[in-house]
N, C-alpha and C positions, 0 to 999 in steps of 0.2 A: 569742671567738665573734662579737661584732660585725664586727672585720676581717676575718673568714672571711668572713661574710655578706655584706659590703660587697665583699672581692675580688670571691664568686661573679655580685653582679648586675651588678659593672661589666664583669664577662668575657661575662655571657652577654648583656648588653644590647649589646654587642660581633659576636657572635654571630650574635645576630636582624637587623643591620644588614647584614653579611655573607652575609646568604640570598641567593642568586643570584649569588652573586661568586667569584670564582678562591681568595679569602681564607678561606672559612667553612673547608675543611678546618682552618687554624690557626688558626682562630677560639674551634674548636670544642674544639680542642684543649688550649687557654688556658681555656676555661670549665672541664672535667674536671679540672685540673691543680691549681685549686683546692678540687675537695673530695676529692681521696684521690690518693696516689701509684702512677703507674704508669710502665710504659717504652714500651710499643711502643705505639702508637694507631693501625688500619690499618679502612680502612670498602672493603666487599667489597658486590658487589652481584650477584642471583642472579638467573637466571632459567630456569627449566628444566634442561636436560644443557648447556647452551650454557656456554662457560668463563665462569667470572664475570669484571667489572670492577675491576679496585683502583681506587676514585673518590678515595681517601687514603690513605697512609702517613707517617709520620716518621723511618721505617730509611735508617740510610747504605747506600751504592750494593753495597757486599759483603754483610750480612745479609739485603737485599732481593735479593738473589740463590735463598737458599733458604725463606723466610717469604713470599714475593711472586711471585717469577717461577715457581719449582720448584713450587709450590704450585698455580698457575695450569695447566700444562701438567697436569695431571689430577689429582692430588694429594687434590683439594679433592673428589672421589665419596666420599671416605669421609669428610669432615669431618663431627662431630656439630653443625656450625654450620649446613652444608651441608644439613643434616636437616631444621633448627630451620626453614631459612627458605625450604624448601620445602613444609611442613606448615603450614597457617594455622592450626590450631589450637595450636600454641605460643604460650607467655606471649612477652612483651616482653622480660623482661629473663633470659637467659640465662647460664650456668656450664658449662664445659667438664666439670667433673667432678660436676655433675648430670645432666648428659646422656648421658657416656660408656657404652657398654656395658660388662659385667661384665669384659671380658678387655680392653679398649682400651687399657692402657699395658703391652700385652703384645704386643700386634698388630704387625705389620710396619711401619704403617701408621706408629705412633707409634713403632718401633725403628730406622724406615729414611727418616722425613719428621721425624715433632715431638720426637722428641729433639734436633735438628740444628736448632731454631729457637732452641735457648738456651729456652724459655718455659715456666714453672713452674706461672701459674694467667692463668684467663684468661675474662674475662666478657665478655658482652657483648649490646648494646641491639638489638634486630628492629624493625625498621622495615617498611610495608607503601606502597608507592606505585603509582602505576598501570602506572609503566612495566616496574616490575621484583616478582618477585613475591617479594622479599625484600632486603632489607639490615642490613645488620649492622656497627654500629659497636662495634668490638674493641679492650679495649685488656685490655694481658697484663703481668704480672710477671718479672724473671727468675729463673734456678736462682738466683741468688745473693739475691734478697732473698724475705721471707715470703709466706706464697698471700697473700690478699683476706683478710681478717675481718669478721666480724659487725657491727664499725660501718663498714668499708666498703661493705659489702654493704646495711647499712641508710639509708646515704649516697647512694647508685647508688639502692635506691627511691625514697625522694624527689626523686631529680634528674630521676628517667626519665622521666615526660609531658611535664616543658616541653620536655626534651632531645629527647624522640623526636619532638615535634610540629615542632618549628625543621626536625629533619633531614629528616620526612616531608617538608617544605613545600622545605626547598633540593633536595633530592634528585625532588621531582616534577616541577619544571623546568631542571634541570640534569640529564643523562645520557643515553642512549639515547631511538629513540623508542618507542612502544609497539607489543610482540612477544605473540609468543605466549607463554603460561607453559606450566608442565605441563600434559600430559596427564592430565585426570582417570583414576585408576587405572592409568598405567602409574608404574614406577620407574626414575628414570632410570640409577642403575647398573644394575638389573637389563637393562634395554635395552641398556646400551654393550656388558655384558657377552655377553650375547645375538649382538650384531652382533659381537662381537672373538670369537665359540667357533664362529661360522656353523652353528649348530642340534647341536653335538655334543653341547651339554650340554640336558636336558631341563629343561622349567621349572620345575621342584621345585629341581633341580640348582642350577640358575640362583641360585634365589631361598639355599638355604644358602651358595653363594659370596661372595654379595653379602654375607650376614650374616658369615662367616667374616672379608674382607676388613674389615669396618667394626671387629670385635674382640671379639664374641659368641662363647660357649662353648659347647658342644654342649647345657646344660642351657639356654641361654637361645634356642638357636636351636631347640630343640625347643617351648621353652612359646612363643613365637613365631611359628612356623610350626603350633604345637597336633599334635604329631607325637613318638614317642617318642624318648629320647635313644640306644636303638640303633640307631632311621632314620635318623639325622644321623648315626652314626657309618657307615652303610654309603653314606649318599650322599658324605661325603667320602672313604672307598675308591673309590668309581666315577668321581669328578670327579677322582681324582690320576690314575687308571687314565686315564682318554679326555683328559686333559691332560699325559698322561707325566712326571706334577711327582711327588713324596715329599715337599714340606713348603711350610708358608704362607709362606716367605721365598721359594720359587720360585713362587708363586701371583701373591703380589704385584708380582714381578720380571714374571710376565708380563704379568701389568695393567695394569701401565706403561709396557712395551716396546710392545703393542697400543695402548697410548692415543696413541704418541707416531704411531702409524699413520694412526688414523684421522683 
């Protein structure tokens, strides 16, 4: 317990030195490393519909092919990370599989994206800074070893303020300068979505697509939208009809054939 404790502050006093440096990604990475085992450690920075940033990874140059680049080219509208860190009322410290909707490891999204990142569980820290209206430092497990546990997870709260504060503080002067964030009350898939159907689909339309792509079920996009579960089922007959699709693997195929568009 001592040389844990002793690792943790030599890594993170490491760390806090590192703020403003080319270094702090593996700085940062060497503090984590000491209180729980992970593989991927990759910090993503959001702002709006605009493609996020990869400010860090640790992936070799072929898996950073589909968890980083593929990811980036649009991928990332449906992330529940992507959600977290454009809502400000989300906690700090986040779990993919607390935040997934009901059907999300059934979705295209994760059949045809996050299966193919190899990654079995996956937390991770919200950061708020000025320039960006969200960051997210991620790090993931693979299929081959166990999720996170209860004293991981109890591990990661304790560690999160100092952790989040360092990152706020590297990450306010390191990055981008300051943009615009979201639109108050618009969504930004719903928006892409909008521009990639040029007004065929109606805003109702709209909004159950966005929820179909993310991995919601017709029970959850009805209590959602506060609409019965027969609505949703005749608004996705009319959006296959005026999109000429039969199924969510061709929905998604065109989501991301349009994203590669615009």
């Amino acid at each position: 317990m001592d040389q844990g404790f002793a690792a943790w502050n030599s890594a993170l006093a490491g760390a806090m030195k590192a703020v403003g440096t080319e270094s702090f990604g593996q700085s940062l990475e060497a503090s984590l490393a000491t209180i729980i085992d992970f593989d991927v450690l990759m910090v993503f920075a959001y702002r709006g519909a605009e493609k996020p940033v990869c400010c860090y990874h640790n992936i070799d140059p072929k898996r950073a092919r589909t968890i980083i680049d593929a990811y980036t080219a649009g991928p990332y509208l449906l992330d529940p990370f992507y959600g977290a860190a454009l809502d400000t009322k989300k906690t700090s410290i986040l779990r993919l599989k607390d935040m997934a909707p009901d059907h999300f490891y059934s979705s295209e999204y994760y059949r045809q994206h996050y299966v193919l990142t190899g990654i079995r569980d996956e937390v991770g820290i919200l950061c708020r800074t000025p320039n960006w209206t969200g960051i997210v430092i991620s790090f993931t497990r693979p299929v081959t070893a166990p999720a996170f546990g209860r004293r991981d997870l109890s591990l990661i709260r304790g560690a999160e303020p100092l952790l989040r504060t360092i990152c706020e503080r590297h990450w306010s002067v390191v990055g981008s300068d300051t943009g615009a964030g979201p639109v108050p009350g618009h969504d930004p898939i719903n928006d892409t979505l909008n521009r990639m159907t040029n007004g065929v689909l109606t805003p109702r339309e709209i909004e159950v697509t966005s929820l179909i792509l993310r991995g919601h079920s017709n029970a959850s996009i009805a209590a959602t939208l506060k609409i019965t579960s027969g609505t949703v089922k005749i608004h996705r007959k009319n959006i296959h009809q005026k999109l000429n699709i039969t199924s969510q693997a061709e929905l998604f195929g065109l989501f991301i054939r349009k994203l590669a568009k615009l």
